[in-house]
TORVO-479266 format. One record per residue: residue number from 0; chain; z, x, y of N, C-alpha, C in turn. Coordinates in nm, 2 decimals, padded with zeros to 4 digits. Layout:
+-----+--------+--------+--------+---------+--------+---------+----------+--------+--------+---------+
! num ! cadena !   n_up ! n_east ! n_north !  ca_up ! ca_east ! ca_north !   c_up ! c_east ! c_north !
+-----+--------+--------+--------+---------+--------+---------+----------+--------+--------+---------+
! NUM !      A !      Z !      X !       Y !      Z !       X !        Y !      Z !      X !       Y !
...
+-----+--------+--------+--------+---------+--------+---------+----------+--------+--------+---------+
REM end
This chain:
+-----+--------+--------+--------+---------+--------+---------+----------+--------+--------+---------+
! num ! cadena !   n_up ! n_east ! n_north !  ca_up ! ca_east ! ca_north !   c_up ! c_east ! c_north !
+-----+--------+--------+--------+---------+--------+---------+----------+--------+--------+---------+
!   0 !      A ! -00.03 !  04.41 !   09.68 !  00.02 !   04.28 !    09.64 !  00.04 !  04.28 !   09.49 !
!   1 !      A !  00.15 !  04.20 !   09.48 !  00.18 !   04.18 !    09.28 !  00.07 !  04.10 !   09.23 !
!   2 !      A !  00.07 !  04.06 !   09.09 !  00.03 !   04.00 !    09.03 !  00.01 !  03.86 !   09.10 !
!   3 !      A !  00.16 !  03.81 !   09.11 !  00.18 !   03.67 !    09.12 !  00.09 !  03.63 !   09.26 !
!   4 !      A !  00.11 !  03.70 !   09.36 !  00.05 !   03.70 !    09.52 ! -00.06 !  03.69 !   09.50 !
!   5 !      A ! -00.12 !  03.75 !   09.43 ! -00.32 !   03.73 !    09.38 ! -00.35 !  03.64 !   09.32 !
!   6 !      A ! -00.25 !  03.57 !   09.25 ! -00.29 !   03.44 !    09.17 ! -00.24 !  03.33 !   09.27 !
!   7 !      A ! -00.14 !  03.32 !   09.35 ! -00.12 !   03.24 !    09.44 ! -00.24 !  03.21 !   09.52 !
!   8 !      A ! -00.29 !  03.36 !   09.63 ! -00.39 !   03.37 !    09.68 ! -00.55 !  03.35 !   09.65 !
!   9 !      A ! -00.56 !  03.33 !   09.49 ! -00.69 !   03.32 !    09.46 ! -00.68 !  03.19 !   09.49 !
!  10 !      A ! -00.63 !  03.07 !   09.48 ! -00.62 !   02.91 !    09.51 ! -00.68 !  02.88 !   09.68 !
!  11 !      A ! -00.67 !  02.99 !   09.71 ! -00.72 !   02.98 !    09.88 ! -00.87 !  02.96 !   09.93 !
!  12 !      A ! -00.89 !  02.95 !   10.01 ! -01.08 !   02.98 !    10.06 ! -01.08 !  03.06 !   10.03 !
!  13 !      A ! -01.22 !  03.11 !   10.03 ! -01.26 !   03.23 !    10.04 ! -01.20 !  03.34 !   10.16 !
!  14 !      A ! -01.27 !  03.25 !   10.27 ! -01.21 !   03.35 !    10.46 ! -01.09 !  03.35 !   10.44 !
!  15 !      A ! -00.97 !  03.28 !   10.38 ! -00.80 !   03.34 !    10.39 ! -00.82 !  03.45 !   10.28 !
!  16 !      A ! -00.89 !  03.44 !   10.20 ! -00.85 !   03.57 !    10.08 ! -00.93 !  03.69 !   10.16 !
!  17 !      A ! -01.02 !  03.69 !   10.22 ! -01.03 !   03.80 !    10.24 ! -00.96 !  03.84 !   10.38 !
!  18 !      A ! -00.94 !  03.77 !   10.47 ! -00.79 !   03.83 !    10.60 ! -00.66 !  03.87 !   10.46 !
!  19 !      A ! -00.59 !  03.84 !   10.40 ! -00.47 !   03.86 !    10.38 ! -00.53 !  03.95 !   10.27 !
!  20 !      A ! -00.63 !  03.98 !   10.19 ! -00.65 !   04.08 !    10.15 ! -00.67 !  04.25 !   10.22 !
!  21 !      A ! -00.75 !  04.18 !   10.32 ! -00.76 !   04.31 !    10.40 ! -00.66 !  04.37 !   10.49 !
!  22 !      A ! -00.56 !  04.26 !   10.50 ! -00.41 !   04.33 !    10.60 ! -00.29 !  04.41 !   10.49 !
!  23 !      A ! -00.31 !  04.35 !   10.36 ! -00.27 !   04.34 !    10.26 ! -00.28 !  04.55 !   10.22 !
!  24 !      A ! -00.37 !  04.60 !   10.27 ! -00.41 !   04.72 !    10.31 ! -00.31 !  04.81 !   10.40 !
!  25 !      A ! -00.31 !  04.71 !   10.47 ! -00.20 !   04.74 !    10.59 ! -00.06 !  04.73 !   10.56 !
!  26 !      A ! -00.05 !  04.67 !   10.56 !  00.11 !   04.65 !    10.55 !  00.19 !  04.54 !   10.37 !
!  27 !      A !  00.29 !  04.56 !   10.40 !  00.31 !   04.55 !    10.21 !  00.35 !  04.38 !   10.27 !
!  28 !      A !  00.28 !  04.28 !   10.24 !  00.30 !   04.17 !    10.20 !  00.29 !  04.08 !   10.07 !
!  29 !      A !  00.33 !  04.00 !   10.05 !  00.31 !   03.90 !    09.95 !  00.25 !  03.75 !   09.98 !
!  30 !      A !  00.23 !  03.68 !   09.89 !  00.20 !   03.55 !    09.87 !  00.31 !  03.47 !   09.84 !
!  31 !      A !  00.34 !  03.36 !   09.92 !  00.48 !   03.31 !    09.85 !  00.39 !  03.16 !   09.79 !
!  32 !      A !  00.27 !  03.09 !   09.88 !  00.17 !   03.01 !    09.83 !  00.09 !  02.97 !   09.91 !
!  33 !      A ! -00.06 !  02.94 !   09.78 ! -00.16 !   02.91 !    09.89 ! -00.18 !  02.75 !   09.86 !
!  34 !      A ! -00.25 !  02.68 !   09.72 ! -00.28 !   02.58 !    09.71 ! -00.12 !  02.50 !   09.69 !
!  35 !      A ! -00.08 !  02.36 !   09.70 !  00.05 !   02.29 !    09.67 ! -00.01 !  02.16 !   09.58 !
!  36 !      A ! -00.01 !  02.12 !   09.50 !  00.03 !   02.00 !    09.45 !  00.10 !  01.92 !   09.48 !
!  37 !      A !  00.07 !  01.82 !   09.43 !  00.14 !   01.66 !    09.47 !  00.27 !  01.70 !   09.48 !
!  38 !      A !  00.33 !  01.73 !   09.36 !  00.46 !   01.73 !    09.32 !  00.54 !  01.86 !   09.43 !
!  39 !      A !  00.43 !  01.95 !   09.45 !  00.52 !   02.05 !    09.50 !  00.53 !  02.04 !   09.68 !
!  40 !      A !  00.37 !  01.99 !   09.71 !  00.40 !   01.95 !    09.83 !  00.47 !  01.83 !   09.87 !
!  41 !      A !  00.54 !  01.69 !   09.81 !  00.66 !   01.64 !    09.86 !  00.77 !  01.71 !   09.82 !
!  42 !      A !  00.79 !  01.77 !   09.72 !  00.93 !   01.89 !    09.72 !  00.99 !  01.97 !   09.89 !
!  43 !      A !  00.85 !  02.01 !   09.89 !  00.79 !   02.06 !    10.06 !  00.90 !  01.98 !   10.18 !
!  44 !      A !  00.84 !  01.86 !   10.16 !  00.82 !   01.79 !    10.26 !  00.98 !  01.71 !   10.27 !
!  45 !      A !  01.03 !  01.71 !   10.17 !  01.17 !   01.69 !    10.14 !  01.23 !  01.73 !   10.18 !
!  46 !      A !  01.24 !  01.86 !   10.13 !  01.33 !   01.96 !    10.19 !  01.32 !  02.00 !   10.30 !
!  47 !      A !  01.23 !  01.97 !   10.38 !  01.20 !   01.99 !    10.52 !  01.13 !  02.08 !   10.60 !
!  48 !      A !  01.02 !  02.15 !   10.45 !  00.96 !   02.27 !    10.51 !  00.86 !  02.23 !   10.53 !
!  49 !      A !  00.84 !  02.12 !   10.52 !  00.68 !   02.11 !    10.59 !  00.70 !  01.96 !   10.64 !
!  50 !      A !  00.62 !  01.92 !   10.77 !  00.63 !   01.80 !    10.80 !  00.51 !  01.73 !   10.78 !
!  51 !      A !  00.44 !  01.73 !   10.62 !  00.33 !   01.66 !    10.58 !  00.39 !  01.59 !   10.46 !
!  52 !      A !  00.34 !  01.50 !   10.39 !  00.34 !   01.48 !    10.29 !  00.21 !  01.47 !   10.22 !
!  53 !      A !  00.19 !  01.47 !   10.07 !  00.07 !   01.48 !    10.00 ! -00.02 !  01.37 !   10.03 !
!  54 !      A ! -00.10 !  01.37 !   10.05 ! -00.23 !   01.51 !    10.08 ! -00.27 !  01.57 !   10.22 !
!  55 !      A ! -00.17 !  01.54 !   10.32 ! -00.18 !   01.60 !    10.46 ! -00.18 !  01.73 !   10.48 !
!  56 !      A ! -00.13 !  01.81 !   10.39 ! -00.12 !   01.94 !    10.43 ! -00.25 !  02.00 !   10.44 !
!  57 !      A ! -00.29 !  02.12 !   10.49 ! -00.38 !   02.20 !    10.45 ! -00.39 !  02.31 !   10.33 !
!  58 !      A ! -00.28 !  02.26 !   10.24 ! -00.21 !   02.33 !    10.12 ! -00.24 !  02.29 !   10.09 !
!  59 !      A ! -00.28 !  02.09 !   10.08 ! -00.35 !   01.95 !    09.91 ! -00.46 !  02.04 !   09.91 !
!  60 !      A ! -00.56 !  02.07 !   09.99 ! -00.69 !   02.09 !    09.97 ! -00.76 !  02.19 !   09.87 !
!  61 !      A ! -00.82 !  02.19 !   09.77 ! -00.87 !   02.28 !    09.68 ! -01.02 !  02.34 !   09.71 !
!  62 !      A ! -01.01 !  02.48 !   09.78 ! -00.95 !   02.54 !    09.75 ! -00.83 !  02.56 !   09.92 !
!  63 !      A ! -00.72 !  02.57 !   09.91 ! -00.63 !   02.57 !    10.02 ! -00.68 !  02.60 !   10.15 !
!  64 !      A ! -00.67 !  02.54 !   10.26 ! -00.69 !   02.61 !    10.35 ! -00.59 !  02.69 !   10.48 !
!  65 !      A ! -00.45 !  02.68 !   10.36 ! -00.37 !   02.76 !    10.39 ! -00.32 !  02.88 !   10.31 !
!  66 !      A ! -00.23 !  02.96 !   10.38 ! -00.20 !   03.03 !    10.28 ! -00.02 !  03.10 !   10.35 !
!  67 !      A !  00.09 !  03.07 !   10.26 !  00.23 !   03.13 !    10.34 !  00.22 !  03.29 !   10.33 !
!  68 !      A !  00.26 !  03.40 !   10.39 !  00.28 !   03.50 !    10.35 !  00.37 !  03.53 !   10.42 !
!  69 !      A !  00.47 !  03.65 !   10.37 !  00.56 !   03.70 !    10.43 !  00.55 !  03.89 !   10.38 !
!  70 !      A !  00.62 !  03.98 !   10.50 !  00.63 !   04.10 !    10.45 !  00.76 !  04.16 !   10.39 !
!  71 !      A !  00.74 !  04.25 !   10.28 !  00.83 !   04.30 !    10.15 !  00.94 !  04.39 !   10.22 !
!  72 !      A !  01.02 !  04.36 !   10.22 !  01.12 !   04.28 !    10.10 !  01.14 !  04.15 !   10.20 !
!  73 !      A !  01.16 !  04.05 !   10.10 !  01.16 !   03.89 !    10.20 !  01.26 !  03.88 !   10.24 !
!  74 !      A !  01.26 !  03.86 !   10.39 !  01.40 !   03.86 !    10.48 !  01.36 !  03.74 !   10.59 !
!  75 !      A !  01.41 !  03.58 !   10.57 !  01.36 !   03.55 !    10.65 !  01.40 !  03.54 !   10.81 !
!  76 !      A !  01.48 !  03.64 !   10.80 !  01.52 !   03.62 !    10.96 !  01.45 !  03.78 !   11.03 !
!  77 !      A !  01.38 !  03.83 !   10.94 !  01.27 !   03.96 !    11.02 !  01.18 !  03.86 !   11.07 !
!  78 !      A !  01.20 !  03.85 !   11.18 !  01.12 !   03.82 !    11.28 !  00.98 !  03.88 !   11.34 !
!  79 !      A !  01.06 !  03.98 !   11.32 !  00.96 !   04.15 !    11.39 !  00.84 !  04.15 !   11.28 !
!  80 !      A !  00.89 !  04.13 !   11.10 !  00.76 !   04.15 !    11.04 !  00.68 !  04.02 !   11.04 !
!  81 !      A !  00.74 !  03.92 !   11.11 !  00.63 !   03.81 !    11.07 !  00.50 !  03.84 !   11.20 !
!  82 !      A !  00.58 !  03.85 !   11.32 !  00.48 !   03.94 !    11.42 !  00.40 !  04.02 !   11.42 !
!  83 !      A !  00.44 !  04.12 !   11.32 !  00.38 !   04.21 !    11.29 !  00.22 !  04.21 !   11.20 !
!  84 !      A !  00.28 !  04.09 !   11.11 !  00.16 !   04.00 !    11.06 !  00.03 !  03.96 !   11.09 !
!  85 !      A !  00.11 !  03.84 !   11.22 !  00.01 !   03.79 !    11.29 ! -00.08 !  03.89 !   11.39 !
!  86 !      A ! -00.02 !  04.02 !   11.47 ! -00.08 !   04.09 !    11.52 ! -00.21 !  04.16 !   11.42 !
!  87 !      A ! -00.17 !  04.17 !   11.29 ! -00.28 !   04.19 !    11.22 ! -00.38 !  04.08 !   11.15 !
!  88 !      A ! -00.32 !  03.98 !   11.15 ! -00.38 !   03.88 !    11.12 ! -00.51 !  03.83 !   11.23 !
!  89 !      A ! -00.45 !  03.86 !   11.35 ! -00.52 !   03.80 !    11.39 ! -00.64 !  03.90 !   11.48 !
!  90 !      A ! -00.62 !  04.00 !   11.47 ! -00.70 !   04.13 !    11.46 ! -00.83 !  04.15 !   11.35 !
!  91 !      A ! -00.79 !  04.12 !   11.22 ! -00.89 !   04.11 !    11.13 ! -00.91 !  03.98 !   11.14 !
!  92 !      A ! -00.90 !  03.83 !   11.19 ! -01.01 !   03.71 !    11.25 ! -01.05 !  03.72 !   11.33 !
!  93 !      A ! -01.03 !  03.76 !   11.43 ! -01.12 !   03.86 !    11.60 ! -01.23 !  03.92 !   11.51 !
!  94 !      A ! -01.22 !  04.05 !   11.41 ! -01.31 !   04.09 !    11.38 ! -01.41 !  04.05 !   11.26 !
!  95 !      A ! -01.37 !  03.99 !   11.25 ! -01.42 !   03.89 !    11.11 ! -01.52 !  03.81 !   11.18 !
!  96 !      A ! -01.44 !  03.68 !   11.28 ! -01.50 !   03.59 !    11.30 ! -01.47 !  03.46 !   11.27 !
!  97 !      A ! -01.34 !  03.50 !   11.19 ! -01.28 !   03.35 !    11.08 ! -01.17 !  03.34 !   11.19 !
!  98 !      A ! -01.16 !  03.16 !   11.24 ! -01.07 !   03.06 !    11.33 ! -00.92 !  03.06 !   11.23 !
!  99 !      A ! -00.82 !  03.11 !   11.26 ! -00.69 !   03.06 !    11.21 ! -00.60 !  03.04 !   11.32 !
! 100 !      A ! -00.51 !  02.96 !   11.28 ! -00.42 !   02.91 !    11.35 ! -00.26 !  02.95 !   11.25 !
! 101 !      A ! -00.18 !  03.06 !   11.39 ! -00.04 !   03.09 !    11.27 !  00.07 !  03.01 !   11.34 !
! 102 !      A !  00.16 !  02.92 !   11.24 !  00.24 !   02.87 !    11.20 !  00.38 !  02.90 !   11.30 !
! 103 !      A !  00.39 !  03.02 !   11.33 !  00.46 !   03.08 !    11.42 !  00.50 !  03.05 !   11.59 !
! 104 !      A !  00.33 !  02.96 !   11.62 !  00.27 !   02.96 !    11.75 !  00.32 !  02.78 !   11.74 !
! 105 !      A !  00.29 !  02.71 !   11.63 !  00.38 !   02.56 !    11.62 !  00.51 !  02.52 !   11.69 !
! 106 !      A !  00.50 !  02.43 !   11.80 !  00.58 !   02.39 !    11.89 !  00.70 !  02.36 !   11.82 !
! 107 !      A !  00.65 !  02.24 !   11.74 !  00.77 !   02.15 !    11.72 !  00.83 !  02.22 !   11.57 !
! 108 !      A !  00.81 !  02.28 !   11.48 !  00.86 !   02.36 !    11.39 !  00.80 !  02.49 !   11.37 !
! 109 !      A !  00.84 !  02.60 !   11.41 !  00.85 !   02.77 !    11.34 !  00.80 !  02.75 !   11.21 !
! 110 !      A !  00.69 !  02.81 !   11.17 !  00.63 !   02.83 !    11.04 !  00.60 !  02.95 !   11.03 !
! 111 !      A !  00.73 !  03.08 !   11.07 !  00.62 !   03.21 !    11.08 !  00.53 !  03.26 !   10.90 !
! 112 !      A !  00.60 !  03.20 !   10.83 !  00.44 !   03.27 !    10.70 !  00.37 !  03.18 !   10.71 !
! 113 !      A !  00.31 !  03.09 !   10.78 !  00.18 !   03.00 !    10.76 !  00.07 !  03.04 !   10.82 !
! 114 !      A ! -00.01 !  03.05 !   10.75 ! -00.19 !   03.06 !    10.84 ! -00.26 !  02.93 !   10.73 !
! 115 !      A ! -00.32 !  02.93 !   10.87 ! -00.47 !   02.82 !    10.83 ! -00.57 !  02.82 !   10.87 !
! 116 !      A ! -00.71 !  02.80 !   10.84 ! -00.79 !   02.80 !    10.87 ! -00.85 !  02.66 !   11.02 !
! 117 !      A ! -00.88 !  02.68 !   11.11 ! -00.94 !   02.60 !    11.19 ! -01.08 !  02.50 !   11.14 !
+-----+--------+--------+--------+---------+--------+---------+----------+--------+--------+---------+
REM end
């Protein structure tokens, strides 16, 4: 992960930094974000990528109890790598022991870079 992805990712809990650190091993992903602010989470919610507004998300919360990620190079119609993700994602929370819930599995809007903590 770059620079920026670790500084995104440090805003997170602890249990997301270490899953997306440890898949992060695995496969070449990034951080696009973990914690959102007021300002950024109604930007969010505007534009229609999130159906929360501030402080609903699990992105207001400090430290986040979300985190977006997507795999390099950012394409968001790879499908295959956001899958690819969650199969690891949710392989190291099986083995962990840490509850998340991916964004992907959301009925009423497709969130495939979102994880959250349960």
């Amino acid at each position: 992960m770059n620079e920026i992805s670790k500084k995104r990712l440090s805003t997170c809990h602890k249990d997301l930094q270490d899953l997306v650190n440890s898949i992060s091993k695995k496969l070449p992903i990034e951080v696009i974000c973990g914690h959102r602010d007021e300002q950024e989470q109604n930007m969010c919610f505007l534009s229609g990528l999130s159906k929360c507004r501030w402080p609903d998300s699990r992105h207001n919360k400090y430290p986040s109890e979300a985190v977006d990620i997507y795999m390099k190079p950012l394409d968001w119609n790879d499908i295959k790598g956001f899958y690819e993700i969650s199969k690891e994602m949710f392989l190291e929370a099986k083995k962990t022991g840490i509850s998340v819930k991916w964004g992907g599995d959301f009925v009423s809007l497709k969130d495939f870079p979102h994880w959250e903590l349960l």
